[in-house]
N, C-alpha and C positions, 0 to 999 in steps of 0.2 A: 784521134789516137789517145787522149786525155784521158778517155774514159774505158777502155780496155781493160780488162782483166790482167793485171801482173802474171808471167809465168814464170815458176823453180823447177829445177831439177835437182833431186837429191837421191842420193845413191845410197845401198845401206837401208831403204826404207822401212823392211819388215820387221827391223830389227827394232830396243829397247828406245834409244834417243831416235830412232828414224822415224817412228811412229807416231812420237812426240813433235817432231820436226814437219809430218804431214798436217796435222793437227791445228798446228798452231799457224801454219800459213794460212791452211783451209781457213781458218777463222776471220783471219785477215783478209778474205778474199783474194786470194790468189789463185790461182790454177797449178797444179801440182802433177809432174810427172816423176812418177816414184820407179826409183830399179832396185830390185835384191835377185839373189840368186833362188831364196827362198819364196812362196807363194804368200801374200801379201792375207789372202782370207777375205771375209768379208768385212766391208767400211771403209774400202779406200773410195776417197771423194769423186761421185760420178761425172762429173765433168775435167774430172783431170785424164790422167795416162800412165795404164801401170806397166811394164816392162819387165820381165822375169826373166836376165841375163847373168852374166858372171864376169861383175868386170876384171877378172884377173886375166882374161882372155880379148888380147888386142882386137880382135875379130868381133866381139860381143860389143866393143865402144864404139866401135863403128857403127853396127847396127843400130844400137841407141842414139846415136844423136843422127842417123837419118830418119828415123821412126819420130824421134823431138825436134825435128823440123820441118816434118810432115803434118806433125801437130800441131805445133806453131813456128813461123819461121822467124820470131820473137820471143829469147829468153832475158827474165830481168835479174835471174840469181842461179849460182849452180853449188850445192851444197856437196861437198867430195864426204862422206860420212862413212861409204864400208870401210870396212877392216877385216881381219884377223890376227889372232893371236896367239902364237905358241908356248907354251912354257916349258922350255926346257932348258938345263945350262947351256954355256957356252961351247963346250966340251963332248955336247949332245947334241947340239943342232947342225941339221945336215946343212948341206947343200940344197939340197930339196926342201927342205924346213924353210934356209933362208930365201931363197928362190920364191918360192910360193908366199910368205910373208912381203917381202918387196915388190913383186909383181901385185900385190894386192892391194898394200899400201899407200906405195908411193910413186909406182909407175902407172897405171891406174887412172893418177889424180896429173900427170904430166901427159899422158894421152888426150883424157877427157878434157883437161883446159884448152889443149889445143884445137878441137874438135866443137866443144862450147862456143870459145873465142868469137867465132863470126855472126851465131845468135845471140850476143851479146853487142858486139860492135853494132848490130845492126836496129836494137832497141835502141842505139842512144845511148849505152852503157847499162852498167847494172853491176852484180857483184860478184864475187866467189868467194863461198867460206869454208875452208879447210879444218877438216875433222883432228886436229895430233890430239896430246897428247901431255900429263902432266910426265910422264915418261920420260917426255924429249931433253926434260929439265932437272928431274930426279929421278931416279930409277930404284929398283929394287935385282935380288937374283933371279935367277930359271925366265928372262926375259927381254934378253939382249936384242931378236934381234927385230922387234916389237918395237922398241926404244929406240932403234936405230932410224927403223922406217918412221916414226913418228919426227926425231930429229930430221931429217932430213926431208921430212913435209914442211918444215918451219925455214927454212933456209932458200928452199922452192917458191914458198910462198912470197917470203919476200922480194926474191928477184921476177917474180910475175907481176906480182905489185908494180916494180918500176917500170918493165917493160909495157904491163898494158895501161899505164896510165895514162900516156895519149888519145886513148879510147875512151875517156872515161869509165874503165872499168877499175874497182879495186875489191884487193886480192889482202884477204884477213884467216887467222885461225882461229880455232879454239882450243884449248888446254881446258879437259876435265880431268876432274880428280875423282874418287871416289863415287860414282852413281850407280844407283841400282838398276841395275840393266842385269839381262840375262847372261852376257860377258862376264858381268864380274864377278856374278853368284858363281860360274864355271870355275872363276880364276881361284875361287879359295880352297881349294884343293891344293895350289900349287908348294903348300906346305910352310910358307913364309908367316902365315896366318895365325894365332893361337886361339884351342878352342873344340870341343869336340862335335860342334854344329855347327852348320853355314850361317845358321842365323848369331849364334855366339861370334862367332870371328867377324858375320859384321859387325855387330854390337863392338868390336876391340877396336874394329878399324874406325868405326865411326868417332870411338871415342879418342882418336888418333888426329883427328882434324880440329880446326880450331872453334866450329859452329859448334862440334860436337853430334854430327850426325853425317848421313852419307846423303848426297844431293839425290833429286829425281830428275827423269828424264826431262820429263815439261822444264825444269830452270835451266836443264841445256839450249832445250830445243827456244825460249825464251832469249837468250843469249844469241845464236843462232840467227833470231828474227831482228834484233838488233842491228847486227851487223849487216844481214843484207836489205838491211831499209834505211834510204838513202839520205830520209828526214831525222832519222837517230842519226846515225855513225857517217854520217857525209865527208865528214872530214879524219876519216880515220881509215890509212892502208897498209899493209905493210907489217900487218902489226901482229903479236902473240896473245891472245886475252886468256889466263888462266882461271877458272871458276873450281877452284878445289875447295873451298867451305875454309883456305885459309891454310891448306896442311902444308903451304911450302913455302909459308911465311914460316914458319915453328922449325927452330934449329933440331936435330934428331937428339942430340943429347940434354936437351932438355927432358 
């Protein structure tokens, strides 16, 4: 068993950090089964598993993890990474807004752990790292309920942590801030931004953090590998890791 190929699953794959996130395991040799709702293209690693579902759809995580344990009946990490995100006020968001963001979110990542869980107990342990959110911690307007679901992936997280810790499984997030991702090129529209180009507003925002720039996906997806390798962060669960280049250490009125 020593010599085995590690297996992830991460969710969200097609997307900007998800890509980054197949990448950087491939690298490390791992085996990788990727899900997005979207078609993956071509370069996902042939020896892994790609899976073109919608986990906002109970019915779809099912499917997925009996496809990933017909694949292997051995997972050693499960990256929860999709999302969506609405912008709209508080005042403007439906039912159906929130609905669809929570289901995507956050219930999602309470399905999928449970459904994980036993090709993970079953490696020995292994890990799960939870995509939030610097959101969960500070927010902005037109994105409540984005922020909410993010929060409430961080609070989830911890109480998996304890609960699967007998398993030796443990249960970590991430908090990014500002990355270049095709999400957040979308988000600057949402009018909070100054700037009469997407490229100028990122230029505002970057210069809003304390690096002075806006992260890339790979120092997500780096962060990401971290945590779910057991010879870095072994003794860390439970826990929140924020990577925003520093923007929530910086009081706003400063």
């Amino acid at each position: 068993m020593a010599d085995r190929k590690k297996v992830m699953l991460i969710t969200g794959a097609a997307g900007g950090i998800g890509r980054a996130v197949v990448q950087v395991f491939h690298e490390h040799g791992w085996q990788v089964v990727g899900v997005d709702r979207a078609e993956f293209g071509p370069g996902f690693p042939e020896d892994g598993l790609f899976i073109q579902a919608d986990i906002a759809n109970p019915q779809d995580i099912e499917e997925i993890y009996r496809r990933t344990a017909e694949f292997s009946p051995l997972l050693d990490a499960v990256v929860n990474n999709a999302g969506v995100q609405i912008a709209k006020s508080v005042l403007d968001t439906s039912v159906e807004d929130w609905d669809t963001t929570i289901a995507s979110n956050l219930r999602s990542v309470f399905l999928g752990t449970k459904l994980a869980h036993p090709l993970l107990k079953a490696a020995g342990g292994g890990a799960i790292v939870n995509m939030s959110s610097v959101h969960a911690i500070a927010t902005s307007p037109n994105i409540s309920a984005y922020a909410a679901s993010k929060g409430g992936l961080l609070a989830f997280t911890r109480a998996v942590a304890i609960e699967f810790a007998a398993d030796n499984i443990r249960v970590n997030a991430v908090l990014p801030g500002a990355v270049d991702t095709p999400m957040l090129r979308a988000s600057m529209n949402r009018g909070h931004f100054d700037g009469p180009s997407v490229q100028q507003r990122l230029d505002n925002l970057a210069s809003k953090t304390v690096n002075g720039r806006i992260g890339t996906s790979r120092e997500i997806a780096q962060t990401i590998y971290f945590l779910a390798d057991d010879t870095q962060s072994s003794f860390m669960t439970g826990q929140a890791l924020v990577v925003d280049g520093g923007a929530t250490a910086k009081l706003s009125t400063e």
